[in-house]
N, CA and C of each residue as an Amber inpcrd file, in Angstrom:
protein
   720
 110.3610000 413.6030000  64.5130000 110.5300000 414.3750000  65.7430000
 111.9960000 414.7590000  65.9050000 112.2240000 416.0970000  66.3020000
 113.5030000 416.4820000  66.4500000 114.0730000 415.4420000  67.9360000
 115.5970000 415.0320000  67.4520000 116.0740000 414.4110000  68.4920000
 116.9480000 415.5780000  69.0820000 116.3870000 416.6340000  70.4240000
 117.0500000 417.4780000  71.1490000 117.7920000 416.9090000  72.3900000
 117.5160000 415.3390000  72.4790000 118.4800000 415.0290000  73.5240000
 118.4700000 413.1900000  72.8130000 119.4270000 412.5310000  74.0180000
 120.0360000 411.4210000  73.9050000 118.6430000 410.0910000  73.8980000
 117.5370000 410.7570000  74.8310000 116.8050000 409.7610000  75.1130000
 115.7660000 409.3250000  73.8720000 115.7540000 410.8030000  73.2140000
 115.1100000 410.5890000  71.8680000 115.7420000 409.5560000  70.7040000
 116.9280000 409.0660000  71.0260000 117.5420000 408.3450000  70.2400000
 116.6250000 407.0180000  69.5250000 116.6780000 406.4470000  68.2160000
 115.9070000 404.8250000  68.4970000 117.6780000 404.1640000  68.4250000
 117.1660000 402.9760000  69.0410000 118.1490000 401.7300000  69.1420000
 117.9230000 401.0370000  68.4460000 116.7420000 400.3360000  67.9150000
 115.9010000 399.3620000  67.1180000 117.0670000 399.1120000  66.0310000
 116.6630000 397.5360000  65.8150000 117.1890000 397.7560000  64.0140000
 116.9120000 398.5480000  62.8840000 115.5400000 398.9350000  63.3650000
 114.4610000 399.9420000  61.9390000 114.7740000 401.0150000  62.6680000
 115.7900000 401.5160000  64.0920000 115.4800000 403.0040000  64.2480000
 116.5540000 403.5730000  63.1710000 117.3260000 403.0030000  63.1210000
 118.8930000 403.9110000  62.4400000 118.5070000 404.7150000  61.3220000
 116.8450000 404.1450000  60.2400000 116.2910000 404.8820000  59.5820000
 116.1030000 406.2770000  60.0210000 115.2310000 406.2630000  61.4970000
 114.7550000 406.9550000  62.3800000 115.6460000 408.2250000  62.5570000
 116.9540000 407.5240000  62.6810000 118.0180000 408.8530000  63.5180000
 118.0210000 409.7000000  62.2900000 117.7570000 410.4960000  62.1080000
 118.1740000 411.1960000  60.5600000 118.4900000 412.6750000  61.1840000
 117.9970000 413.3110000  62.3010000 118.3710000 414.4330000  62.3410000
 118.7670000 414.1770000  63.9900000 120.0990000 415.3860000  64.3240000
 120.0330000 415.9370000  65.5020000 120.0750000 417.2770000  65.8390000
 119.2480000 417.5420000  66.7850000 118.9030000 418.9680000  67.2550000
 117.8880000 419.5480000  65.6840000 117.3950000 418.9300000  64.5310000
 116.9050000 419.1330000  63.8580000 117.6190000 419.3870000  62.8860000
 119.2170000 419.1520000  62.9130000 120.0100000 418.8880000  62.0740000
 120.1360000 418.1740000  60.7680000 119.9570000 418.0100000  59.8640000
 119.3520000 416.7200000  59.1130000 121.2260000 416.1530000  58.7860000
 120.8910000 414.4160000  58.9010000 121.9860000 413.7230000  58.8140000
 121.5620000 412.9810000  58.0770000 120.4910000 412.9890000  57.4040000
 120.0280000 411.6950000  56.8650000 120.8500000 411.7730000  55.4760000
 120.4920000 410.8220000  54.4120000 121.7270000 410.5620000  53.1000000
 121.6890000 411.3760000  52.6100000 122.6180000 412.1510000  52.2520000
 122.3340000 413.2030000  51.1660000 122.3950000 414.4160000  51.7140000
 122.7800000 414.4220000  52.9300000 122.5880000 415.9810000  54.2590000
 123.8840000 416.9550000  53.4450000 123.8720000 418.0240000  53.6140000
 124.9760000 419.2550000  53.2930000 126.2960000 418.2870000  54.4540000
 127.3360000 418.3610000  53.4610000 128.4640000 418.5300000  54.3130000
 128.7050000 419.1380000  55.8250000 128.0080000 420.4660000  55.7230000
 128.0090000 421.7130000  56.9610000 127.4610000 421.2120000  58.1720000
 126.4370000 420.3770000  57.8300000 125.5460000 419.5540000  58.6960000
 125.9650000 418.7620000  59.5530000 126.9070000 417.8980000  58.9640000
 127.5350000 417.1510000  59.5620000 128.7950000 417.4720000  60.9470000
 129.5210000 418.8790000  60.6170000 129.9720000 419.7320000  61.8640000
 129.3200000 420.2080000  63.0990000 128.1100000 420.7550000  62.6020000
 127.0720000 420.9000000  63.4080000 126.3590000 419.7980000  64.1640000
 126.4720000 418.8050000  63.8750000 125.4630000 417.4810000  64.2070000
 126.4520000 417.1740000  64.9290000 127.5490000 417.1490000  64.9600000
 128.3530000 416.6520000  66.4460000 128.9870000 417.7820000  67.1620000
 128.5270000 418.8730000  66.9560000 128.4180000 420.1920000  67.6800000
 127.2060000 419.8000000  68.7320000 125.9590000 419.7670000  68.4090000
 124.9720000 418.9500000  69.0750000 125.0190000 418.0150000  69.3960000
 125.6800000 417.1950000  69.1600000 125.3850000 415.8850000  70.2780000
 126.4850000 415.9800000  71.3470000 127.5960000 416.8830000  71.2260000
 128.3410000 417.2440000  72.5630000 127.2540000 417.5770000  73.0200000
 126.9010000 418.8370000  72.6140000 125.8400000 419.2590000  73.9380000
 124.9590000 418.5540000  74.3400000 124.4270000 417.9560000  73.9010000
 123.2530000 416.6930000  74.7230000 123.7980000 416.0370000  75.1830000
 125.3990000 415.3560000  75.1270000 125.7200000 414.5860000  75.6210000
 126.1860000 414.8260000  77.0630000 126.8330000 416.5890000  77.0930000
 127.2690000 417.3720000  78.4870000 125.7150000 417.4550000  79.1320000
 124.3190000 417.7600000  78.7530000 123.5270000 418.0010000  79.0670000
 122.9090000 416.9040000  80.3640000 123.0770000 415.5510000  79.4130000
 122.9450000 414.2600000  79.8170000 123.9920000 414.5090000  81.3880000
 125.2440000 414.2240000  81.2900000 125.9420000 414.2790000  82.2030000
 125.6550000 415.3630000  83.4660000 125.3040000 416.6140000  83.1150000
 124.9110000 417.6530000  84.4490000 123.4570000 417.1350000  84.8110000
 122.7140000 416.8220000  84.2160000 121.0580000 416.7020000  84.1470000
 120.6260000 417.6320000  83.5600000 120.8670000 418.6540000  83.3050000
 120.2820000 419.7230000  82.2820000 118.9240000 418.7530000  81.5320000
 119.0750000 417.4570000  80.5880000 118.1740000 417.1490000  79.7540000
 117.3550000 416.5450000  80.6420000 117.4540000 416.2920000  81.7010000
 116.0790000 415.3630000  82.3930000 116.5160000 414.3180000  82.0930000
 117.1770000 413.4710000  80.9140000 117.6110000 412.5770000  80.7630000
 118.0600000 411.2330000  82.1860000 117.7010000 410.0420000  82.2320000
 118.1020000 409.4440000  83.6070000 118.9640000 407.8350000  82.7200000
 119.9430000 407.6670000  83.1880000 120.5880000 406.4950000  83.1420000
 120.0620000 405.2500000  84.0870000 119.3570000 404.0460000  83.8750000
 118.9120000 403.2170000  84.2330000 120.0050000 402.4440000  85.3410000
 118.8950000 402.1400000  86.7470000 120.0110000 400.9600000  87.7700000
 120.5260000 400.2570000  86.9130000 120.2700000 399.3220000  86.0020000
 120.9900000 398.2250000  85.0930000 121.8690000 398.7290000  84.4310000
 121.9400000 400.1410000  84.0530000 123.2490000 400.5290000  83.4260000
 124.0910000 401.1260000  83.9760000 124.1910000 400.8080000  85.2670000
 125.3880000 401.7430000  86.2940000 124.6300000 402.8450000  86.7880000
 123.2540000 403.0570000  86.3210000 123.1800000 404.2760000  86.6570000
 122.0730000 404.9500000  88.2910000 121.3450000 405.8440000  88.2970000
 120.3190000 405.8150000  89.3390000 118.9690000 405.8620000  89.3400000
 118.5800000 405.8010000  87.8400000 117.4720000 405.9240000  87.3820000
 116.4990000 407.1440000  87.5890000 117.2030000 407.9110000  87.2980000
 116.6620000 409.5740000  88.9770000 117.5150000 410.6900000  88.0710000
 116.5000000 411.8370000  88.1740000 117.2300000 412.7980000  87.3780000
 117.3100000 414.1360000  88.7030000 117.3560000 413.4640000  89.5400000
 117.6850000 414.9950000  91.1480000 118.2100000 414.1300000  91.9110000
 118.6370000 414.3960000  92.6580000 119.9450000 413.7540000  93.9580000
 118.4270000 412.3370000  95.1640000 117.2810000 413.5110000  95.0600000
 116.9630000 412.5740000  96.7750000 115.7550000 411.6910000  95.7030000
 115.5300000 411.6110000  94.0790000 115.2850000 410.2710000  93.8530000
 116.1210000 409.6120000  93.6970000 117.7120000 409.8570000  93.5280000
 118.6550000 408.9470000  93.7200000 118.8900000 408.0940000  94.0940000
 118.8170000 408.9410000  96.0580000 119.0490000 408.1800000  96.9800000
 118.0500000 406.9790000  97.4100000 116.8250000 407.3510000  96.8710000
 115.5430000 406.5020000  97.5900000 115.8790000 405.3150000  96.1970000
 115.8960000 405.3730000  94.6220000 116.3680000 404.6000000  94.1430000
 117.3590000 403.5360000  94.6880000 118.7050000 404.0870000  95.2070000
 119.9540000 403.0340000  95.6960000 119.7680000 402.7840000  97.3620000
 118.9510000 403.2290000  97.7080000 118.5430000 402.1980000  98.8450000
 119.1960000 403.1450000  99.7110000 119.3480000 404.6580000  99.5930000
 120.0280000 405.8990000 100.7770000 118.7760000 406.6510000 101.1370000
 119.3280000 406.6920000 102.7270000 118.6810000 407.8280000 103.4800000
 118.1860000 408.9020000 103.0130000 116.7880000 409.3360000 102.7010000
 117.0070000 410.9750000 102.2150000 117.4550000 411.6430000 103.1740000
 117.8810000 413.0650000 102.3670000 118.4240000 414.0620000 102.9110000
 120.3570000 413.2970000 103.1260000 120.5430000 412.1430000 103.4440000
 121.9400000 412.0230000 103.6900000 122.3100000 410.5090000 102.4690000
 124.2440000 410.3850000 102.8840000 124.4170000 409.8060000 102.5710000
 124.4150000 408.2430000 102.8220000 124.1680000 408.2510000 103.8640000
 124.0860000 406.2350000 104.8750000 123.0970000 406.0520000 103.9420000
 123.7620000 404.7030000 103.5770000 122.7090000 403.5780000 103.3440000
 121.7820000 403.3710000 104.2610000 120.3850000 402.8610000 103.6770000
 119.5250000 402.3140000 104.8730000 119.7970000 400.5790000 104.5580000
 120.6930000 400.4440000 105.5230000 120.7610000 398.8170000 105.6660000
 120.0710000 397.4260000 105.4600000 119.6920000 396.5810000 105.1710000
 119.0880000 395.8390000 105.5910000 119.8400000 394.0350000 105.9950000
 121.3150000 394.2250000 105.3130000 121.8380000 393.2200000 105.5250000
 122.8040000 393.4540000 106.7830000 123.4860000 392.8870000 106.8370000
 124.3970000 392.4890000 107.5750000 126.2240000 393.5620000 107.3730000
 126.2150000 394.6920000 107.9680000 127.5780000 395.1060000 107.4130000
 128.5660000 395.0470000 108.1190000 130.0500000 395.1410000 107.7340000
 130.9450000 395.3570000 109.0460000 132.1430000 396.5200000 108.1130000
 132.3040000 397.4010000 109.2630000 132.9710000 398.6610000 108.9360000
 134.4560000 398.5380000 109.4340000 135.0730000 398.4750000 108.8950000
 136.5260000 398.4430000 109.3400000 137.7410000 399.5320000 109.2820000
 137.1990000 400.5090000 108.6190000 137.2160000 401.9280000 109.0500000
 136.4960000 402.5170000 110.3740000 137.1580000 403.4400000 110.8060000
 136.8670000 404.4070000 111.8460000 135.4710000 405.3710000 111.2530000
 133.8900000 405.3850000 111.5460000 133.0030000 405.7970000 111.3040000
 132.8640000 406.9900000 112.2930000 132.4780000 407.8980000 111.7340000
 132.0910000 409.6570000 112.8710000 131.0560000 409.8890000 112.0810000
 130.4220000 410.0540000 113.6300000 128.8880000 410.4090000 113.6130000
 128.4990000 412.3480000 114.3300000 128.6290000 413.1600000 114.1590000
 128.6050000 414.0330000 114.3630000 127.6790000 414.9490000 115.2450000
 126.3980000 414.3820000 114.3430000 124.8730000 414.8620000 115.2400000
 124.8160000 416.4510000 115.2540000 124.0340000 416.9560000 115.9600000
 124.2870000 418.5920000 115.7010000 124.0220000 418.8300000 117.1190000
 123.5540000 420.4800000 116.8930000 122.8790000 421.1970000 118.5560000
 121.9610000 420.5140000 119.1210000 121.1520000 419.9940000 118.0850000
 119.5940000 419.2000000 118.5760000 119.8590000 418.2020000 118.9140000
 120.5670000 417.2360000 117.8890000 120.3960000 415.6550000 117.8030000
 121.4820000 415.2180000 118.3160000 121.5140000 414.1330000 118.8910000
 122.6310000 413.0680000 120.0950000 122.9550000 412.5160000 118.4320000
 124.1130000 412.4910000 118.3220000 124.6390000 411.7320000 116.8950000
 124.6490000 410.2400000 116.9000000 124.3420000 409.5110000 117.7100000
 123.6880000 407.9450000 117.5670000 122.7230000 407.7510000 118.1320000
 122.4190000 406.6860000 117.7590000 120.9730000 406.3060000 118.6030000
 120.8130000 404.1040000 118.1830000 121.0690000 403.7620000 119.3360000
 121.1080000 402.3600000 118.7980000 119.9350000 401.7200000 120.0460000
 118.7130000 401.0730000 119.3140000 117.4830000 399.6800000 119.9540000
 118.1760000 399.0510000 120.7950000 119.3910000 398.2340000 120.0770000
 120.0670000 397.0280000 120.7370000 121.0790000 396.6540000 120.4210000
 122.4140000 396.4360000 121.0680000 123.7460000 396.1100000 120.4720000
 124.2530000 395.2750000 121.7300000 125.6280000 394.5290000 120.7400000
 126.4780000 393.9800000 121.9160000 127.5540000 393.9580000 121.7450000
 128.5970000 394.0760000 122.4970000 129.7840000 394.2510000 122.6930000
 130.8070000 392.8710000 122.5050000 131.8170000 392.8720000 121.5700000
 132.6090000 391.8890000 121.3490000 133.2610000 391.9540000 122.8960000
 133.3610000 390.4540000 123.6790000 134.4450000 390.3880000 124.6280000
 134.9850000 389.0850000 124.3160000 136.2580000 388.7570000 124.9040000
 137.5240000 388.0960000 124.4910000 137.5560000 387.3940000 125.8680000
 137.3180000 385.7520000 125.5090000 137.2400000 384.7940000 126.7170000
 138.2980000 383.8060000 126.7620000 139.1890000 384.1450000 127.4480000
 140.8330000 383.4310000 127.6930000 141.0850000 382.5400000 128.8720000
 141.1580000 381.0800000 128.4090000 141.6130000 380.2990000 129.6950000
 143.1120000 380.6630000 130.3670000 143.2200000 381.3980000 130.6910000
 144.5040000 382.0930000 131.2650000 144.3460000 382.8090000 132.7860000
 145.6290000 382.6160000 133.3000000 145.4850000 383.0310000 134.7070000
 146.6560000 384.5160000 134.7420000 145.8490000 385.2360000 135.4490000
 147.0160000 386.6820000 135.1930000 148.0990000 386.7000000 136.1570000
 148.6700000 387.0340000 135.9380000 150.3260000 387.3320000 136.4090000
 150.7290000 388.2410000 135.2650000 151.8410000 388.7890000 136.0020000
 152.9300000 389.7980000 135.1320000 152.2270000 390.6870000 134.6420000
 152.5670000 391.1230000 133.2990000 152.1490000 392.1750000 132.8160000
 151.1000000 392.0300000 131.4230000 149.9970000 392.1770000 131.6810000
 148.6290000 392.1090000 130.5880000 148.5990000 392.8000000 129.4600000
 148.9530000 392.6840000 128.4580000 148.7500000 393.4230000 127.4190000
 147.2860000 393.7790000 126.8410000 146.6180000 394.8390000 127.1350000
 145.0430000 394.8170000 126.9270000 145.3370000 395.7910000 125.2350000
 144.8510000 395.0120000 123.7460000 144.8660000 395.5430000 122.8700000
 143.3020000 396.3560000 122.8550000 143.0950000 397.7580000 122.7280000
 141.3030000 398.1690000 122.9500000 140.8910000 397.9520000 121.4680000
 142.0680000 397.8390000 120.8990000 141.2220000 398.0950000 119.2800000
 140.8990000 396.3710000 118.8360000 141.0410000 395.5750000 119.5190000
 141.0130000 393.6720000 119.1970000 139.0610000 394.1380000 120.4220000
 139.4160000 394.3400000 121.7600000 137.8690000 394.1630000 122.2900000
 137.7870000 394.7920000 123.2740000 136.3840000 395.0650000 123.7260000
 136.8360000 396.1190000 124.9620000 136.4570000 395.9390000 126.1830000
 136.2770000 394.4110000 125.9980000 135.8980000 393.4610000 127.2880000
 137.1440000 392.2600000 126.9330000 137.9150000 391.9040000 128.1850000
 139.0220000 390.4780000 128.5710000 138.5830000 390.3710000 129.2310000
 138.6290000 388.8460000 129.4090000 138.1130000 388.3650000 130.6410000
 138.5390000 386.6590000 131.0180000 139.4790000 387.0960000 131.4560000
 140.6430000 385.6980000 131.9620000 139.5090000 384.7520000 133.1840000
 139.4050000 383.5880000 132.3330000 138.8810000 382.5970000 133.4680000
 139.8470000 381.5910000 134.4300000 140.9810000 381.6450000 134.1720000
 141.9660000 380.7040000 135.1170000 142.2700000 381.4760000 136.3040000
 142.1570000 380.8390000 137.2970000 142.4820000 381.6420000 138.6760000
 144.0410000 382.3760000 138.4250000 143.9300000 383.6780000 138.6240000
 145.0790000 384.5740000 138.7720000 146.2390000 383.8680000 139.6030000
 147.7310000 383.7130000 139.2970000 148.5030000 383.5790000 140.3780000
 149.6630000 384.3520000 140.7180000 149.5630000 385.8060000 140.3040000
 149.9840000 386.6880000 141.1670000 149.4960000 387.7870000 141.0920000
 149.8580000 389.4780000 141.5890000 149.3220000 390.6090000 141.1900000
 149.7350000 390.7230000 140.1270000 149.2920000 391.7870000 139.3220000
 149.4100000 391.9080000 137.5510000 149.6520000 393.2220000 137.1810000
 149.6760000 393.9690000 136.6310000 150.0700000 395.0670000 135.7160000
 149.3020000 394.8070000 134.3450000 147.6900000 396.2970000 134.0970000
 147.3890000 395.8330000 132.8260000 148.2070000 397.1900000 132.0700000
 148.5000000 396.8940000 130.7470000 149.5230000 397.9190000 130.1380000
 148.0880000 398.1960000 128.7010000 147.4880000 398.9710000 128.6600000
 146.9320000 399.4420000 127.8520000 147.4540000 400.0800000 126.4160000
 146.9160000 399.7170000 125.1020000 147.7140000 400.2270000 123.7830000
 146.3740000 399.8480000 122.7440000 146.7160000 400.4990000 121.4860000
 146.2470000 400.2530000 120.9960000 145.9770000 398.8090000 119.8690000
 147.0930000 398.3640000 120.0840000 147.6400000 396.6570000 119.3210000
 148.9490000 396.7620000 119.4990000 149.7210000 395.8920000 119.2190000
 151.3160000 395.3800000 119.4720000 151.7590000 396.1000000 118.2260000
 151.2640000 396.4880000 117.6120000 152.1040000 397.7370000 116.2460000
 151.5270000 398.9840000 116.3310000 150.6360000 399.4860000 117.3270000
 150.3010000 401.2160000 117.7150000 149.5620000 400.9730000 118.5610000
 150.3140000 402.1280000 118.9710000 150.1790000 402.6640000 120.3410000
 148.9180000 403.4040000 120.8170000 148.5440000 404.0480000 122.0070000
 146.9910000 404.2700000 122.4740000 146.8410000 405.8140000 121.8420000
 148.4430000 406.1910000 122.1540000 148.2990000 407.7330000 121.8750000
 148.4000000 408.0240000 120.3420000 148.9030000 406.8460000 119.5700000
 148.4740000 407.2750000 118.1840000 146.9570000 407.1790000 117.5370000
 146.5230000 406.1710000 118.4580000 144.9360000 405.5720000 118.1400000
 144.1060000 406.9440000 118.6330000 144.2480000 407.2760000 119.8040000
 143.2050000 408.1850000 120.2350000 143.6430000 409.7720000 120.1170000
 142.8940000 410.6890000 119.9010000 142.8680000 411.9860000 119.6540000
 143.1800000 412.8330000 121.4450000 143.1910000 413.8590000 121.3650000
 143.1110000 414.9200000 122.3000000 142.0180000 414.9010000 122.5540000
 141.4940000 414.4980000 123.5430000 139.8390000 415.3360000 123.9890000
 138.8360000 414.0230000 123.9260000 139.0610000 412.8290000 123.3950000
 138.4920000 411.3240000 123.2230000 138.8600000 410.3660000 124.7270000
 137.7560000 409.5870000 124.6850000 137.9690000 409.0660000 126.4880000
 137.1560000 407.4700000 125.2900000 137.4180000 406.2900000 126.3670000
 137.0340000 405.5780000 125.8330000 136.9090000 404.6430000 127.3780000
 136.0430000 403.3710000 127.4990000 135.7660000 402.2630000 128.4870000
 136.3440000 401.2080000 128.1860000 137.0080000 400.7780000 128.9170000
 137.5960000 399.1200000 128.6430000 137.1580000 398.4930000 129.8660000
 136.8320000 397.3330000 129.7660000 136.8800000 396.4570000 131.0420000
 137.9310000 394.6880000 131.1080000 138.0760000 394.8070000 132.2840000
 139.0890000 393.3670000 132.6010000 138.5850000 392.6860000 133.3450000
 138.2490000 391.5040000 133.5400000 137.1310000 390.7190000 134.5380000
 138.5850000 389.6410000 134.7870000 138.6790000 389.6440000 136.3810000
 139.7800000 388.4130000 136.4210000 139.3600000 387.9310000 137.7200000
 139.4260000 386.2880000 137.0790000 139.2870000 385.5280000 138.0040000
 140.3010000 384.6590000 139.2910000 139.5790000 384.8030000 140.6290000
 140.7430000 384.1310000 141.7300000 140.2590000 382.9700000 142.1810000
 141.4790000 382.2960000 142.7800000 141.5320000 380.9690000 143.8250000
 141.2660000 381.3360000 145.0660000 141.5630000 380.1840000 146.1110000
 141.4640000 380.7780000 146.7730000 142.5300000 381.8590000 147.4390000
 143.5410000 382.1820000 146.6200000 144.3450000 383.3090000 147.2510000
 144.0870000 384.3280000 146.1610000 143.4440000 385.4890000 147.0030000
 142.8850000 386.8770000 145.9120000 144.0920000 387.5460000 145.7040000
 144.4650000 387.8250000 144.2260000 145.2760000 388.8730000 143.5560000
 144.6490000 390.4000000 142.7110000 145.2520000 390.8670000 142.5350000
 144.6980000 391.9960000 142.4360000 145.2570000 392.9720000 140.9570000
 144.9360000 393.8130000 140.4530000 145.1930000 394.3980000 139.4610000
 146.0880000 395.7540000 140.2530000 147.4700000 395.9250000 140.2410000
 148.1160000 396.8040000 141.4070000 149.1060000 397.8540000 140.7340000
 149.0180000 398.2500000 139.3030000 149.5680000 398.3040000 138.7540000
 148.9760000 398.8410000 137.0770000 148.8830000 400.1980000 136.0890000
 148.3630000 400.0620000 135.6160000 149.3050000 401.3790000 134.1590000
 149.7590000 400.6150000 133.1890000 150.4750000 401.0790000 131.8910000
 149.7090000 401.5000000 131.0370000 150.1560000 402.7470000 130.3270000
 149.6310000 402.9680000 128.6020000 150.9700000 403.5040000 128.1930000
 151.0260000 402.4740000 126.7370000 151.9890000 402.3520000 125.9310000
 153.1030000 402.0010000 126.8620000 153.2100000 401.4430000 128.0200000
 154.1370000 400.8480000 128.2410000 154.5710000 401.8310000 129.7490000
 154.4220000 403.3670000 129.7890000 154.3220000 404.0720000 130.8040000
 153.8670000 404.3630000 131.7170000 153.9600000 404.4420000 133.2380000
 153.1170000 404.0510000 134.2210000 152.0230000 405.1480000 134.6040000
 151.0640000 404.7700000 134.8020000 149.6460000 405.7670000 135.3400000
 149.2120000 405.6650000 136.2990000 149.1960000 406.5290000 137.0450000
 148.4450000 406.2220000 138.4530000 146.7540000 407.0370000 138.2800000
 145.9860000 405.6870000 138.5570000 144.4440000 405.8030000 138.0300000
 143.9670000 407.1980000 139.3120000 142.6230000 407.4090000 138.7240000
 141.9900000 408.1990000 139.9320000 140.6610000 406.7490000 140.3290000
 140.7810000 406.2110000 141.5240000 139.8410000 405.4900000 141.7980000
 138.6520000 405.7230000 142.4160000 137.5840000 404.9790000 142.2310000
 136.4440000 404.8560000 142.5430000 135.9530000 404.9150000 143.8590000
 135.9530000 405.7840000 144.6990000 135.5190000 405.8280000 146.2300000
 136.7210000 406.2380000 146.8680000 137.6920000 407.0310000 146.2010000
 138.9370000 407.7740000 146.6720000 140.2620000 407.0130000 146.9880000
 139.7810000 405.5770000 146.8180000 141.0280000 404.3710000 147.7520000
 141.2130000 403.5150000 147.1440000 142.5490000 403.6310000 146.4680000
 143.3280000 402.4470000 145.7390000 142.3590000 400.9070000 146.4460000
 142.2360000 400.0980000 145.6110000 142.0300000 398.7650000 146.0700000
 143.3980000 398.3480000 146.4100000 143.4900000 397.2320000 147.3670000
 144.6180000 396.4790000 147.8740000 144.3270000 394.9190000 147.5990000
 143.4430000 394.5460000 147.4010000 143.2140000 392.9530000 147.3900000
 142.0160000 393.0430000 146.1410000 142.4200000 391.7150000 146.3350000
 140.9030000 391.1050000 144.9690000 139.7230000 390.2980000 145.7880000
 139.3110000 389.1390000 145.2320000 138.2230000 388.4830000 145.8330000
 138.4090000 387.3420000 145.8050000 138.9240000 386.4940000 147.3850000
 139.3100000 384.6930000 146.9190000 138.3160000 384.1950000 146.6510000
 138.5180000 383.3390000 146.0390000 137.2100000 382.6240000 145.1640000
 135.9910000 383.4730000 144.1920000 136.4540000 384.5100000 143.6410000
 135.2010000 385.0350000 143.1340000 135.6580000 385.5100000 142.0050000
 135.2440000 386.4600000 141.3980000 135.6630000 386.9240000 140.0870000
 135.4740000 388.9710000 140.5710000 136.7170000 389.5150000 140.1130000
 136.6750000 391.3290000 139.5890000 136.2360000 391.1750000 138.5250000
 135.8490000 392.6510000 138.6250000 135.7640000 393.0400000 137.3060000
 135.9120000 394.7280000 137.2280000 137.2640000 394.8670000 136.3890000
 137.9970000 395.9320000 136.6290000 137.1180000 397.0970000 135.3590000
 137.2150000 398.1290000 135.7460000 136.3240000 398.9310000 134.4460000
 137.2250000 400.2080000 133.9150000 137.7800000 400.8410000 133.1100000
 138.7360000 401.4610000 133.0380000 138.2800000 402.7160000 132.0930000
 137.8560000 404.0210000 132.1890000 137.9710000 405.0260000 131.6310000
 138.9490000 405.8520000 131.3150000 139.8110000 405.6150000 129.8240000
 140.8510000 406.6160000 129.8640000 140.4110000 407.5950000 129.1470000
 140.9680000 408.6030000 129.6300000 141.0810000 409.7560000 128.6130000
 141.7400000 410.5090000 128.1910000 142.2180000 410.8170000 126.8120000
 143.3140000 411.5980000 126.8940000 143.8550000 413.1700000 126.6090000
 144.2100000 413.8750000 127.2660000 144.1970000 415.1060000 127.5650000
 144.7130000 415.9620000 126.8490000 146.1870000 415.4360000 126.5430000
 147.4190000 415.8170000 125.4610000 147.7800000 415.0420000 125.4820000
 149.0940000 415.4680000 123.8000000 149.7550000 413.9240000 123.7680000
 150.3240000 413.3220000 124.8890000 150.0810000 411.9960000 124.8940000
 151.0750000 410.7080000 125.3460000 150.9670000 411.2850000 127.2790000
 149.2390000 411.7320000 127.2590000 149.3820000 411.9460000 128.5970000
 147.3540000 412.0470000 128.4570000 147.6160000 410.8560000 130.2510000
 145.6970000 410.5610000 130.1630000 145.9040000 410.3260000 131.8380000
 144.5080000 410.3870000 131.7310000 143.5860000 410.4360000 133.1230000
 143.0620000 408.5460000 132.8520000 143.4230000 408.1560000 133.9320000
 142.4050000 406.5610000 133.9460000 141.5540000 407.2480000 135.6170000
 139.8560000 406.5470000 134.9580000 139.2570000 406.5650000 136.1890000
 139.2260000 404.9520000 136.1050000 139.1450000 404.5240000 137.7440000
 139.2460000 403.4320000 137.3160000 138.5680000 403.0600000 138.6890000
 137.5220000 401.6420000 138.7850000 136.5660000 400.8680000 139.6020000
 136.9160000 399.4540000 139.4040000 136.8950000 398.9640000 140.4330000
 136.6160000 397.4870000 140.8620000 135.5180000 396.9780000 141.4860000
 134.7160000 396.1840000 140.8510000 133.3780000 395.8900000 141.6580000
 133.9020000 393.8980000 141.7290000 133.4300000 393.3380000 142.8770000
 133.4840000 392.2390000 143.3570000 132.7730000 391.6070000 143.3940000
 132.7000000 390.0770000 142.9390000 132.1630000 388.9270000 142.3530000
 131.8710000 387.8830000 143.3490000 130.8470000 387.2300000 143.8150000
 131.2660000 385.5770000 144.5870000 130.1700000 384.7400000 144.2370000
């Protein structure tokens, strides 16, 4: 049988008899000299053939490969979405890159059953000035009774800043849950990157006090407009 591609090859110990011609080339003992130019004239090409898919030819999962000679048996081979590139999951992943989900005219670009939110539980009482990192969690939540008013200064971590983290036109939720004694303190005061913001609040009226004995819980929408300049909406709802 003419070997016109790679898969026709034998491997066997008894195939090497076998290989005697390519593309119908004859290589076997005794072949014309001429033959021999030609015979690896042909097996480039089967071998480029192999590589585009031209031959139908498929490289096996066990050999690096996808076992699939078109893109969407590929994907259903390596365990991908047809039509896209996401894996369909089944373990456990964590992304530590920045993921964009796009969606189109039709489709809402996520869609999640059930999730939960990392929050950050600190025996600490607030005073001074709070450093809230959004990219560490996007829930704090100080359980030691507060002992004075506070200042939270919003950023993106202690080595970048909010306005390098976030884009033009991106808004994001943070929340601060802080707990009082019986003398209520209050969140009176509110930074990004270190510069002062005056929030737009929730029912038109700055809060003035917190809740003695109970727990806030502060909720913070920034957004940012242009550079190194944002809108905070910002709510306090009360705890006892």
């Amino acid at each position: 049988m003419a070997k016109t591609k790679i898969s026709e090859y034998s491997s066997t110990s008894a195939g090497a008899g076998l290989n005697t011609d390519i593309a119908s080339i004859n290589i076997d003992e005794g072949c014309a000299p001429s033959g021999i130019n030609n015979a690896i004239r042909a097996l480039m090409a089967q071998v480029k053939d192999l590589q585009s898919g031209a031959s139908g030819d498929t490289i096996p999962l066990t050999a690096g490969g996808t076992g699939a000679a078109n893109a969407t048996t590929a994907r259903t081979n390596l365990g991908l979405a047809i039509g896209t590139d996401i894996p369909s999951y089944t373990a456990a992943n964590t992304f530590t890159a920045q993921q964009t989900f796009t969606g189109s005219t039709s489709l809402i670009a996520s869609k999640f059953v059930s999730g939960v939110e990392k929050i950050t539980v600190s025996a600490t009482a607030a005073t001074g000035t709070i450093n809230f990192d959004v990219t560490t969690q996007p829930v704090l939540y100080y359980t030691s009774n507060a002992s004075a008013n506070f200042t939270i200064n919003f950023r993106a971590s202690s080595g970048t800043s909010l306005n390098t983290a976030m884009a033009t036109g991106e808004s994001l939720t943070v929340v601060f849950i802080n707990t009082n004694g019986s003398t209520a303190y209050y969140n009176n005061a509110i930074t990004i990157d270190g510069t002062s913001v005056t929030p737009k609040y929730q029912g038109t009226l700055a809060w003035s006090a917190g809740t003695a004995s109970g727990i806030d819980i502060y909720s913070y929408t920034i957004v940012k407009t242009a550079s190194a300049t944002f809108t905070v909406f910002a709510a306090q709802t009360q705890f006892v």
